[in-house]
C-alpha positions in Angstrom: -160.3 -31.4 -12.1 -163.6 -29.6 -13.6 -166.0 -29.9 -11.0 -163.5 -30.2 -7.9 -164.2 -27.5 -5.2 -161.0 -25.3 -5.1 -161.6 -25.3 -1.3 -163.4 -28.5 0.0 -160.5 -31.2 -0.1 -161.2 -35.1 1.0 -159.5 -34.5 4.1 -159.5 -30.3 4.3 -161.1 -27.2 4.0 -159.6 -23.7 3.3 -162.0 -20.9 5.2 -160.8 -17.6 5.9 -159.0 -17.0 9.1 -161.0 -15.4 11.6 -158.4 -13.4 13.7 -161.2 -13.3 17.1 -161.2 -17.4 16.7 -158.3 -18.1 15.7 -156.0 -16.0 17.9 -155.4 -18.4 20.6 -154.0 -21.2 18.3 -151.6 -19.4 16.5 -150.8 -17.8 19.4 -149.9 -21.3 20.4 -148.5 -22.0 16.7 -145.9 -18.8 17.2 -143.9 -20.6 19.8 -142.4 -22.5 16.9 -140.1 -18.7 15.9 -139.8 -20.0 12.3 -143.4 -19.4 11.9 -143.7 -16.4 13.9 -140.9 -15.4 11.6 -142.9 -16.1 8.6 -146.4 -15.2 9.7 -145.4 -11.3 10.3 -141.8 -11.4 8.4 -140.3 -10.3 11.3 -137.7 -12.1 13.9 -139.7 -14.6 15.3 -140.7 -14.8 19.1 -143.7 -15.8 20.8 -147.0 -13.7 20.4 -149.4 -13.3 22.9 -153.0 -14.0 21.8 -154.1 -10.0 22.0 -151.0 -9.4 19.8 -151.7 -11.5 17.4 -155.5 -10.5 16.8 -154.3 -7.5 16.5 -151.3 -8.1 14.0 -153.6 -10.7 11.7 -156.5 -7.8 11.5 -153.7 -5.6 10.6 -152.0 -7.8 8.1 -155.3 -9.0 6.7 -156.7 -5.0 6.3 -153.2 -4.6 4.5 -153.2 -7.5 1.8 -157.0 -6.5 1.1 -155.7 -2.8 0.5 -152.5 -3.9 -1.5 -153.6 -6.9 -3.3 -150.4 -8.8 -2.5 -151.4 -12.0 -0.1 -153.9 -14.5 -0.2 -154.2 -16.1 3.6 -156.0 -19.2 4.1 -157.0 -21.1 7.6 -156.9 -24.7 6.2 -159.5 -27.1 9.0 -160.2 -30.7 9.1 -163.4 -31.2 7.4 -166.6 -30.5 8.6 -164.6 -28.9 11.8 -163.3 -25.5 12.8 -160.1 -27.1 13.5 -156.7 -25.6 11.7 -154.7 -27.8 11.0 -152.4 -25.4 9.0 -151.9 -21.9 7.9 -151.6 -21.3 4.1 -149.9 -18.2 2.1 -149.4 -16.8 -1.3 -147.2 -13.9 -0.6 -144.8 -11.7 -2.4 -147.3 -11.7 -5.4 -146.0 -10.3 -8.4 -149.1 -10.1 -11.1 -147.1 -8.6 -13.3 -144.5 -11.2 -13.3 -147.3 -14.4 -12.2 -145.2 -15.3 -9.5 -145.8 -15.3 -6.0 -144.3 -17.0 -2.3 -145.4 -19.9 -1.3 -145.9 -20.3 2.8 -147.2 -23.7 4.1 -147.2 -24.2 8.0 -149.3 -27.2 9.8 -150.3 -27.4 13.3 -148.2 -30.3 13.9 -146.1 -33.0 12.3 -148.8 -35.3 12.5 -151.0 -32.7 10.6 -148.1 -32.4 8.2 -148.0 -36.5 7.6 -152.1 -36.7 7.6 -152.7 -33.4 5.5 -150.0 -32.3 3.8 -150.4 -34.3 0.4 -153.7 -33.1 0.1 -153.0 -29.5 0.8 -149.9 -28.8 -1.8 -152.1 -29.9 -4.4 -155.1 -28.2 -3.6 -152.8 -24.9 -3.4 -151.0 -25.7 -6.6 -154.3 -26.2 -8.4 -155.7 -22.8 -6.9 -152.1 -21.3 -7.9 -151.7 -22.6 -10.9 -155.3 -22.9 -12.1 -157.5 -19.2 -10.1 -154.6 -17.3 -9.9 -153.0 -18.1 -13.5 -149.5 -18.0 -11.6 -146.6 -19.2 -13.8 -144.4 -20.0 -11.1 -144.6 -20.7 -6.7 -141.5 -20.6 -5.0 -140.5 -21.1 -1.2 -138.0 -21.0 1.1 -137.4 -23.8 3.6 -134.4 -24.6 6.3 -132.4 -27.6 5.9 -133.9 -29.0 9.1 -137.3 -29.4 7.8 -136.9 -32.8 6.4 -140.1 -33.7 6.0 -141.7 -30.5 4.5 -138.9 -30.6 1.9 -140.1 -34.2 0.8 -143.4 -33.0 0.4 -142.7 -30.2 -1.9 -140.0 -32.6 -4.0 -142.6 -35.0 -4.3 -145.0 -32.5 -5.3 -142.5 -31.1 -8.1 -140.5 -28.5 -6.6 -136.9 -27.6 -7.7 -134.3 -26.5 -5.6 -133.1 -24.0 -7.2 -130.5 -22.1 -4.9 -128.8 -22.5 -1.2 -127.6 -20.1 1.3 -124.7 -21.6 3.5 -125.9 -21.6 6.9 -128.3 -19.0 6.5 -131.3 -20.4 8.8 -130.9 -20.8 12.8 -132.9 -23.5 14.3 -132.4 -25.2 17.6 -129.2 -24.4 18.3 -127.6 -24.7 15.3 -127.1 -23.1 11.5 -129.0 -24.8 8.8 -128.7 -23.9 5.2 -131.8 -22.1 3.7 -133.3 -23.6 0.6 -134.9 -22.2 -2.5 -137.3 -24.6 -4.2 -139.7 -23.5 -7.3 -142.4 -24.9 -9.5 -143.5 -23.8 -12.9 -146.7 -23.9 -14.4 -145.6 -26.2 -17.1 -143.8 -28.4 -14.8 -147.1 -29.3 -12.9 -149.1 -29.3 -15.9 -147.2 -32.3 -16.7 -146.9 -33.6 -14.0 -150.6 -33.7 -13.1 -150.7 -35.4 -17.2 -148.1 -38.0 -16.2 -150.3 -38.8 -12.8 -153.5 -39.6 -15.3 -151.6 -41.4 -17.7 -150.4 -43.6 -14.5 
């Protein structure tokens, strides 16, 4: 790990998102209401692209004031592309813990990136921000974002009966963690492999 770029990945970069550049595509991004929900923790609904410069100035004015959220634009490589939307919210210094809020452009992004992205933001979590523990919350429907984080370490470690509405239909919400430890040895056993 000495000598790895926390930002440049084989496949990524993390920049800072640029809320004149990047309005229109997460204007686009906010018709998915789970991550309009998540971008401004508010009910989610569709944000026009004036609204959402406006609301990511806003939001990133108020995490440089507060100290309480890191917000990445992760590209493709060598583009200006996003190809997702990275968060460490909730932080709690005192207690090294913070939210964890992953969102990719598409689910092709998802399959292509995803890997390489969780592990870059564990390694910056873990590593720069000396957190002792990331934790998310994911719906029940998001199959595939769930088998990325169990494969990168997470525990489920609670449920909420029907607690997410997607599509129709109630999904449970799900509670997944990862402690510092956990990935320390986990990143040992992947050497050793």
């Amino acid at each position: 790990m000495i000598g790895k770029s926390l930002f440049i990945g084989d496949l990524t970069e993390w920049t800072a998102i640029n809320p004149e550049k990047d309005a229109v595509e997460l204007s686009n991004w906010t018709s998915n209401l789970k991550f309009s929900s998540e971008l401004f923790d508010k009910p989610g609904r569709p944000y026009a692209v004036h609204e959402i410069k406006k609301k990511v100035k806003e939001q990133l004015k108020e995490a440089d004031e507060k100290k309480n959220e890191f917000v990445f634009a992760v590209r493709k490589k060598g583009t200006s592309e996003m190809v997702a939307l990275l968060k460490f919210s909730w932080l709690q210094f005192s207690q090294q813990s913070a939210r964890f809020f992953l969102d990719f452009a598409s689910d092709e992004a998802l399959s292509h990136y995803g890997s390489e992205v969780v592990s870059m933001a564990l390694r910056y979590g873990f590593m720069e921000m000396s957190l002792h523990r990331i934790w998310l919350m994911l719906s029940g429907h998001q199959a595939k974002l769930i088998d990325l984080y169990e494969s990168a370490g997470f525990l489920r470690e609670n449920q909420l009966r029907e607690a997410s509405f997607h599509d129709g239909r109630f999904y449970d919400s799900l509670g997944y963690s990862l402690l510092k430890s956990e990935w320390k040895k986990k990143q040992q056993e992947e050497v050793a492999a």
